[in-house]
N, C-alpha and C positions, 0 to 999 in steps of 0.2 A: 116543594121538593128541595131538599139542599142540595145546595151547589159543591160538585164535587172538588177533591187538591185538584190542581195544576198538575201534570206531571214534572214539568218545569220545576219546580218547589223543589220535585221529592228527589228529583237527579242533583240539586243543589250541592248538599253537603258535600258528595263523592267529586263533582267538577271543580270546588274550593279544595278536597284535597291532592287533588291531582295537579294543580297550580305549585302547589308547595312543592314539588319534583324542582324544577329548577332553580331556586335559591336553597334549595337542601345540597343540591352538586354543585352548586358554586360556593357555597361554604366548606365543601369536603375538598373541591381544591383547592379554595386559599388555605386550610388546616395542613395538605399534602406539603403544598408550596413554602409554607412556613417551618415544616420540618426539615424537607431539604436544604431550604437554606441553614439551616444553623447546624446541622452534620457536619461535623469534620471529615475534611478530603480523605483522611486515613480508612474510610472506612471500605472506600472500593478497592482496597485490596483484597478484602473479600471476597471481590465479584472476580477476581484474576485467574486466567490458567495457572495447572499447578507450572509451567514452563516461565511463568513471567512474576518477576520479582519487581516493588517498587516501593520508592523509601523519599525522605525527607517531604513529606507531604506540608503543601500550605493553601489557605480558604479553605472554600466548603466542598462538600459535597454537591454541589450546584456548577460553582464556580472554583474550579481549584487548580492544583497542578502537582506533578509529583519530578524533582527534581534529579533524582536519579532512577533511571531504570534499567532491567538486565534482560532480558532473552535467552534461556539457557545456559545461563550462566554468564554471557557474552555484556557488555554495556550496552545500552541502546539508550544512551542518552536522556531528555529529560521532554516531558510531557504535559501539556494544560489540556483544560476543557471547559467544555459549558454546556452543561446537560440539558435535555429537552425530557420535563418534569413530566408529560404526558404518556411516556414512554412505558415508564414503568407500571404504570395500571396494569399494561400485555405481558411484563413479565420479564422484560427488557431493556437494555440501556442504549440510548440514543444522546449523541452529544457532537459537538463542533472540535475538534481537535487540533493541536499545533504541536505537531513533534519536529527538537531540534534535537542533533547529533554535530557539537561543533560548530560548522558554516552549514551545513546544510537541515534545508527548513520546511518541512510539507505540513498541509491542509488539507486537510476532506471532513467530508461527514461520515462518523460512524456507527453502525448500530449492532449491538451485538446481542447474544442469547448464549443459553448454555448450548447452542449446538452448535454456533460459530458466532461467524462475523461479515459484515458489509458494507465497505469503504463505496464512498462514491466524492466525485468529486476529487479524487485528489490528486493535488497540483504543488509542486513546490519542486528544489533543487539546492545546484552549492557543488563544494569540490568533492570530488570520489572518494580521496584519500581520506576525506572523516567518518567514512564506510567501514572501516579496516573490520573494526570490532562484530558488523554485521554481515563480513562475509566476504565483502574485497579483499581481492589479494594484494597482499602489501606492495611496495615500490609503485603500484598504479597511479596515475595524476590527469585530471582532467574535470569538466565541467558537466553536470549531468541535470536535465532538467527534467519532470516527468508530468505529463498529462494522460491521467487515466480517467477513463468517467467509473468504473466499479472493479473492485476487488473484493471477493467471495472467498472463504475458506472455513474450514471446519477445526482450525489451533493446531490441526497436522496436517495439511496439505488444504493448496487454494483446488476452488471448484469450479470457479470464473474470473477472467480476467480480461479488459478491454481497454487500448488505450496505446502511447506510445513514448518510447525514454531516447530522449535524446541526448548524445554524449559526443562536450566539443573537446578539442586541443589534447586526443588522447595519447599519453605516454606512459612506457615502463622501463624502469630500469634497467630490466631482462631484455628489452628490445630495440636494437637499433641504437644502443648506447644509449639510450633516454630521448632519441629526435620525436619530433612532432610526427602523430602518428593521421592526424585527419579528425575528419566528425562521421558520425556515423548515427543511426534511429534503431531502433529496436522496438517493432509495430506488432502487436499481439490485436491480432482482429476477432471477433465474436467467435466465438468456437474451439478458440485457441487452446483451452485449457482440456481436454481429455477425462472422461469417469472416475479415471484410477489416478487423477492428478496432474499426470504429464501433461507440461506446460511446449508447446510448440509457437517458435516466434518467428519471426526476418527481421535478417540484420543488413541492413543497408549502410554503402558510405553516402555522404553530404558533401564530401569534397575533402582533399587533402591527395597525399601523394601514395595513397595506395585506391586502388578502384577491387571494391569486395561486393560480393550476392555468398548471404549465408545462409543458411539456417539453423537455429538455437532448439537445443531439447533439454528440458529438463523432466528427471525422474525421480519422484520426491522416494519413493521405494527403494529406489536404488541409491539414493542422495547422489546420485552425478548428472553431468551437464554434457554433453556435445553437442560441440561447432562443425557441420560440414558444409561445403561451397566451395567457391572459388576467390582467387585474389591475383592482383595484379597491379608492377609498381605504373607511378604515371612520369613524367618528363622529371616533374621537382622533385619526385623522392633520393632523399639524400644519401649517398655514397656508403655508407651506415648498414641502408635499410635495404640497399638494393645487394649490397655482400651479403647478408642474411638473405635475402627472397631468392639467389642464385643454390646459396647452399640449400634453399630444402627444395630449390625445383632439381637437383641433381637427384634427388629420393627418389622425390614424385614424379616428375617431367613436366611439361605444358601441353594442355593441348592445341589445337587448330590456332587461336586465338593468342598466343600466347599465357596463357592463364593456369595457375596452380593450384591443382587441387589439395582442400586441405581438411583434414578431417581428424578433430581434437578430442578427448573426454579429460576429465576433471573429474577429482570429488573434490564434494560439497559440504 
């Protein structure tokens, strides 16, 4: 009687080609990887909100930067990266970023889609005043540092935002004749950010010559900002600042505590 195949044999052919799976995708990535690199940076303007303009591009696509860029029209300074090549398989771009505006210099990691974006990580700072262009109001002076673990938004309004911006030696021109105004943090805890956009924060001082408990509203619908709390000067606030905090408690008044209530909007 003959001896029958193996089944072993006859599963052979299909288990040699199913080996061939992993040096077939490690070929398709180094092919990936070899195109990116040699893209010119210019090309992710294409991947840009219609809101954001950017120019003087140099390196690759991989590895690049764009030297000027704009926000609405507004400058927003100049920007590098370094892509994470993996990314785009999902349809998406993920990269290391270093935007400078001036002195001031942030870091995160970002990853975006056409339906927004997702900063994490980011960390950096530098003087206020080279803000102007993105939203500061002018005469402002001071030091601003910011650690956020993530920011969320959909290119018209954030969705999420977690983290805290701290701001030293703050002065305005409008204020107190330009004296030293304190430090102060600006703490957005998990939740902070609202459905419809609305960003709600605390503003605390850190020390200086006025003693404040705030709280910040932002309304991206509305494009305005209000400040309501309280404030109150301390021993060192300067002759300046305390002729201004007399005139608006004569508005307002104080209460129990001595303390001023104040309550601001702004557009944005």
């Amino acid at each position: 009687m003959p001896a029958s195949r193996s089944p072993s044999r006859r599963a052979e052919p299909a288990a040699r080609s199913h080996s061939y799976w992993p040096i077939v995708l490690i070929g398709l990535a180094a092919v990936l990887a070899v195109i990116i690199a040699v893209l010119p940076a210019s090309i992710a303007s294409h991947f840009l909100p219609p809101s954001v303009h950017a120019e003087d591009f140099s390196g690759s696509i991989w590895h690049g930067s764009a030297g000027k860029l704009s926000v609405a029209g507004r400058d927003a300074g100049a920007l590098e990266w370094r892509l994470h090549p993996a990314a785009l398989l999902g349809m998406r771009a993920a990269a290391d970023v270093h935007w400078v505006k001036g002195g001031f210099v942030v870091d995160a990691g970002l990853d975006m889609d056409r339906h927004g974006y997702a900063a994490r990580n980011v960390k950096g700072g530098g003087p206020i005043e080279d803000l102007r262009d993105v939203g500061v109001a002018a005469g402002w002076r001071g030091t601003a540092l910011i650690d956020f673990n993530e920011i969320k938004g959909d290119f018209t309004r954030p969705s999420s935002a977690a983290g805290i911006l701290r701001i030293a030696n703050l002065a305005s021109a409008q204020v107190a004749e330009g004296t030293d105004l304190g430090s102060y943090e600006v703490q957005l805890a998990q939740g902070a950010v609202a459905a419809d956009g609305t960003v709600n924060a605390q503003l605390v001082d850190t020390g200086g010559p006025l003693e404040l408990q705030a709280q910040i509203r932002y309304a991206p619908a509305a494009r305005t900002g209000t400040l309501t709390g309280t404030l109150k000067e301390r021993p060192d606030a300067s002759p300046e600042l305390r002729n201004q905090l007399q005139n608006l408690a004569q508005l307002h008044g104080r209460d129990a505590q001595g303390r001023i209530p104040v309550d601001f909007e702004v557009a944005l």
